[in-house]
C-alpha positions in Angstrom: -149.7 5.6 38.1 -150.5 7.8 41.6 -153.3 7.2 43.4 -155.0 10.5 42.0 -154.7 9.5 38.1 -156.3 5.7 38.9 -159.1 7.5 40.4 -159.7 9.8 37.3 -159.2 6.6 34.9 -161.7 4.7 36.5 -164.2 7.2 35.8 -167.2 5.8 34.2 -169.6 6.3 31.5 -172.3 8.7 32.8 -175.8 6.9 33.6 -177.9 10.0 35.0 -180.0 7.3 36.7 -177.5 4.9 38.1 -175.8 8.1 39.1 -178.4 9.8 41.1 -179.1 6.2 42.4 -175.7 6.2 43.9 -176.4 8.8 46.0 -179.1 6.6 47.9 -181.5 9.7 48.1 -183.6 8.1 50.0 -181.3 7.1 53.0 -182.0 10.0 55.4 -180.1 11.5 58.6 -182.5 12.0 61.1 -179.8 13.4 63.2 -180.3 16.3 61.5 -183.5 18.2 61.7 -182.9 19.8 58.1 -183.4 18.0 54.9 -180.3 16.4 53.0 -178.8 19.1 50.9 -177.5 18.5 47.7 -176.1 20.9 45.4 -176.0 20.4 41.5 -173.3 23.1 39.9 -171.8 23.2 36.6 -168.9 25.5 35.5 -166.5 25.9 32.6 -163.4 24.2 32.4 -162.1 27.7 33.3 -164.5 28.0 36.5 -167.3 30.5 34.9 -170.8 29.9 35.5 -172.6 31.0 32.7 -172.2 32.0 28.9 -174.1 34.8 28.4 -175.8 35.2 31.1 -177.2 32.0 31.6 -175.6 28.8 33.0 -177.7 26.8 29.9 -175.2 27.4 27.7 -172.9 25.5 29.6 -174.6 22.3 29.3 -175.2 19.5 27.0 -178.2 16.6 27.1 -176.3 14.4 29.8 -176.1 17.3 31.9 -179.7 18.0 31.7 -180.3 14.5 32.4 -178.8 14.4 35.1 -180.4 17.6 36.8 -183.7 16.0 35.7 -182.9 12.7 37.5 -182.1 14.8 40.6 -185.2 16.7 40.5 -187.7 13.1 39.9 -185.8 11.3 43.2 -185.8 14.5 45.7 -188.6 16.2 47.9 -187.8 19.9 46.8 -185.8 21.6 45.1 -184.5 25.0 46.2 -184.0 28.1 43.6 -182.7 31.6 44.3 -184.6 34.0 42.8 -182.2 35.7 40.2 -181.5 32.6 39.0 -185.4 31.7 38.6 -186.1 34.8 36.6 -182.8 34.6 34.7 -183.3 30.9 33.3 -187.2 31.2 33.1 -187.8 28.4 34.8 -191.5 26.9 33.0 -191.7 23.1 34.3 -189.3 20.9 36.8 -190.1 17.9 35.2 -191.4 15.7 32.3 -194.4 13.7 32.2 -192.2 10.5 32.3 -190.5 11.7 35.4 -193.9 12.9 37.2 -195.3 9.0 36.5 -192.0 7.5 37.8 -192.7 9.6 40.9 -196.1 8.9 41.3 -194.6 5.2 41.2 -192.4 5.5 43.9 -194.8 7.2 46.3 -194.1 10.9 45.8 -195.9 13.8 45.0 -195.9 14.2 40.8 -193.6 17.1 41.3 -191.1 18.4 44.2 -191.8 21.5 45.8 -190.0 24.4 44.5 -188.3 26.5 47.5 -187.4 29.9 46.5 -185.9 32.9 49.2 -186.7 36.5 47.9 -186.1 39.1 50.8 -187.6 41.8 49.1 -190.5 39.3 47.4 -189.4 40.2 43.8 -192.7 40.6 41.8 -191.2 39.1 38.2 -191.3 35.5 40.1 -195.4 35.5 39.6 -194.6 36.4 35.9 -192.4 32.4 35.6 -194.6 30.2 34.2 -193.3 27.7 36.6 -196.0 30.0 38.6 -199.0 29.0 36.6 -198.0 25.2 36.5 -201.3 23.3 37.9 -200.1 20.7 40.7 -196.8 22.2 41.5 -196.3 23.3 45.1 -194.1 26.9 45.2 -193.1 27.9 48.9 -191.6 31.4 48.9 -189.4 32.7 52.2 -189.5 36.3 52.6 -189.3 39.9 55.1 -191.5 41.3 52.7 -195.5 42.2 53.4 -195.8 42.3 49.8 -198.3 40.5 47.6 -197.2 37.7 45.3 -199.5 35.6 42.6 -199.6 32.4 41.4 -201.9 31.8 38.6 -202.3 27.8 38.7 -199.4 27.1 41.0 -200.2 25.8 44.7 -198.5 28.8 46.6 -197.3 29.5 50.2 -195.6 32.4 51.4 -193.5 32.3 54.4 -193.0 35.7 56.2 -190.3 36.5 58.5 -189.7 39.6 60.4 -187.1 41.9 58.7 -183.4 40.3 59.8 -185.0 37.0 60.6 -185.1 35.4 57.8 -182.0 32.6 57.4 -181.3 29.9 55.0 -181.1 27.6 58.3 -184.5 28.5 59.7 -185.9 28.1 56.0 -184.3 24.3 55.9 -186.0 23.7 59.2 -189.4 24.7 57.9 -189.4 22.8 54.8 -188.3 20.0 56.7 -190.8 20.3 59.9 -193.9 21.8 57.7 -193.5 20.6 54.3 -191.8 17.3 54.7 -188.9 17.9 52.9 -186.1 15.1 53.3 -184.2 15.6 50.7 -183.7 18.7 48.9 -182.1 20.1 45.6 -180.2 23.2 45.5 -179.5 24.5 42.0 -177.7 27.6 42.7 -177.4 30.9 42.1 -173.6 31.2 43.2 -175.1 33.9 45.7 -177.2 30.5 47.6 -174.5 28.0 46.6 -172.2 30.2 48.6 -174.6 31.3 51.4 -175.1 27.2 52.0 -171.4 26.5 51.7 -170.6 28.8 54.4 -173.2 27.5 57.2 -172.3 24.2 56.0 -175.6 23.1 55.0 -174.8 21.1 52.2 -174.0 17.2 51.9 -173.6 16.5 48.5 -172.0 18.4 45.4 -172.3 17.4 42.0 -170.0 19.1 40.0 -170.5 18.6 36.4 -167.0 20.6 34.3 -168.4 21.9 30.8 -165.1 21.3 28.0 -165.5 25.4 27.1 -163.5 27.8 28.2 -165.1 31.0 28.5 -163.0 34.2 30.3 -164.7 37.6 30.8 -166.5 38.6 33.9 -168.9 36.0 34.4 -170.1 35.1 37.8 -167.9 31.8 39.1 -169.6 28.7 40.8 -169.8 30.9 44.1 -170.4 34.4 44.7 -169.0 36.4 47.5 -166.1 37.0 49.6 -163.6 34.0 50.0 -163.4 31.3 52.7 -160.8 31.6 55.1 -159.5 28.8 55.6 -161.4 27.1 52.1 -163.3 24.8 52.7 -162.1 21.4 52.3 -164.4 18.8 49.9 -164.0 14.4 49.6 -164.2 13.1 46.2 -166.4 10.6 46.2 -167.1 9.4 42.8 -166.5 10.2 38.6 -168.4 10.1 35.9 -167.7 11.1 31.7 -170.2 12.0 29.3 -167.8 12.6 26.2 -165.9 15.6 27.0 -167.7 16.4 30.1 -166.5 14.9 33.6 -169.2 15.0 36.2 -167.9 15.2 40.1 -169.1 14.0 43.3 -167.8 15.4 46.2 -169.1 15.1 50.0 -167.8 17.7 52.8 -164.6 16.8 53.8 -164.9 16.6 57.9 
């Protein structure tokens, strides 16, 4: 058997938690001044990102749990806005994962980071947006007017043109104490990160559906010349989905 078919062989049975705690979240890298990045993506065995319109209906409980797991160990986590309004995004976590926080010396929920250019309006319709305790930072060129009804909000205003995902990782880090953060996509984002190599960490989770048609893939956007080149670091099985670590390749 080739090196590449032990690997997959080995994989183990997925524990969300022992999954996320191989990741060692809370190891930092001070020599960067940005938070750790990590990227949670799922996709159809046939690379789409969504059924429907909605990457939900890829998913299955161990996939949630693991996202959940992600969201309880890391500072923020980091939403573009599309994908905010499309899923309806109401709560982060659950009230078990907010105590388990409060245990380990964090704030009962991580921030959610969001970058709307234009500052679209339906974001103060989420109910993520009325959610008492939870921090919302919004990055925008617009001098528009944004609500949160029980949310703790901040909007960050840039001039028009200034506004860049690297500046944005630099604030949350310098202003909001952000060490770790959580990206969960769009494609548009998970591309837009990929390119300025700003993320660390991928965790691929493959969805056993195959769903054709025009739906958007894992990234959005024009392609990378050369591709970019990704380490496999570890593999995990939840009955027929395989979940995927993979690190930058350097």
């Amino acid at each position: 058997m080739s090196q590449e078919f032990e690997i997959l062989a080995a994989a183990g049975q997925l524990d969300a938690a022992g999954l996320v705690a191989q990741l060692a979240l809370g190891e930092r890298q001070p020599e960067l001044s940005r938070p750790r990045v990590i990227a949670a993506m799922i996709a159809s065995a046939d690379g789409r990102a969504a059924v429907e319109g909605r990457a939900r209906g890829l998913g299955s409980p161990a996939d949630r749990a693991v996202l959940r797991e992600l969201r309880c160990s890391v500072d923020a986590v980091l939403i573009g806005p599309t994908t905010l309004i499309d899923e309806h995004y109401k709560t982060l976590l659950d009230a078990d994962h907010r105590e388990r926080r409060l245990d380990a010396g964090l704030s009962a929920e991580p921030i959610a980071a969001t970058i709307s250019r234009r500052l679209n309006p339906q974001l103060s319709k989420l109910e993520l947006f009325a959610q008492r305790g939870q921090r919302i930072v919004v990055y925008t060129e617009s001098d528009d007017r944004l609500e949160a009804t029980g949310a703790e909000l901040t909007i960050s205003r840039s001039k028009p043109g200034e506004l860049t995902l690297a500046n944005t990782l630099s604030d949350l880090y310098a202003n909001h104490g952000v060490g770790t953060l959580l990206s969960e996509g769009g494609p548009t984002l998970l591309r837009a990160l990929a390119a300025e190599g700003l993320i660390d960490d991928f965790i691929f989770t493959v969805s056993p559906l195959l769903v054709a048609g025009s739906a958007p893939t894992l990234l959005s956007g024009e392609p990378f010349e050369p591709p970019l080149g990704l380490t496999l670091e570890q593999t995990w099985r939840s009955d027929s989905f395989l979940f995927l670590h993979y690190t930058r390749w350097q």
